[in-house]
C-alpha positions in Angstrom: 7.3 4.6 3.1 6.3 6.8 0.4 3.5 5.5 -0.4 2.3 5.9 3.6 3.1 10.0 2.6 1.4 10.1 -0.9 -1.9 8.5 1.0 -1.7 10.9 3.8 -1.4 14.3 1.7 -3.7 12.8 -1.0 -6.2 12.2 1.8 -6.1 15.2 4.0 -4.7 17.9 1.5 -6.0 16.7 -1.6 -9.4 15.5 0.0 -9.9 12.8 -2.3 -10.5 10.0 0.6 -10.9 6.8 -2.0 -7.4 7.4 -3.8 -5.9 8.4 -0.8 -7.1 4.9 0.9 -6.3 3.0 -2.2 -2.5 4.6 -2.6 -2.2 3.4 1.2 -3.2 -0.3 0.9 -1.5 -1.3 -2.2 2.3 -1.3 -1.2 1.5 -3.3 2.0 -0.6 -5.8 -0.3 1.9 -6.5 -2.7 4.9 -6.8 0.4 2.6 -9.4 1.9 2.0 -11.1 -1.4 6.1 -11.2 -2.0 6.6 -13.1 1.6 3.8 -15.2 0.6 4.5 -16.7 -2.5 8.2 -16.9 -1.3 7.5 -18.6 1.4 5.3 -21.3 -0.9 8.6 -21.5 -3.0 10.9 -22.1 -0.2 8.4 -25.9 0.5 
């Protein structure tokens, strides 16, 4: 979740768009990764 609010300020207060995007999508992307490969190690 903090990573949601680090994206937002860095993006709209901070105006630097690329971090901001970047800060956003690599929590999610790890999370997914996680479920994925435990889901592989569960078979």
């Amino acid at each position: 979740m903090l990573s949601v609010v680090g994206s937002l300020y860095i993006y709209f207060i901070e105006s630097n768009h690329e971090l901001g995007i970047f800060v956003g999508l690599w929590a999610p992307t790890i999370i997914l990764g996680a479920i994925e490969i435990e889901k592989m190690l569960e078979d």
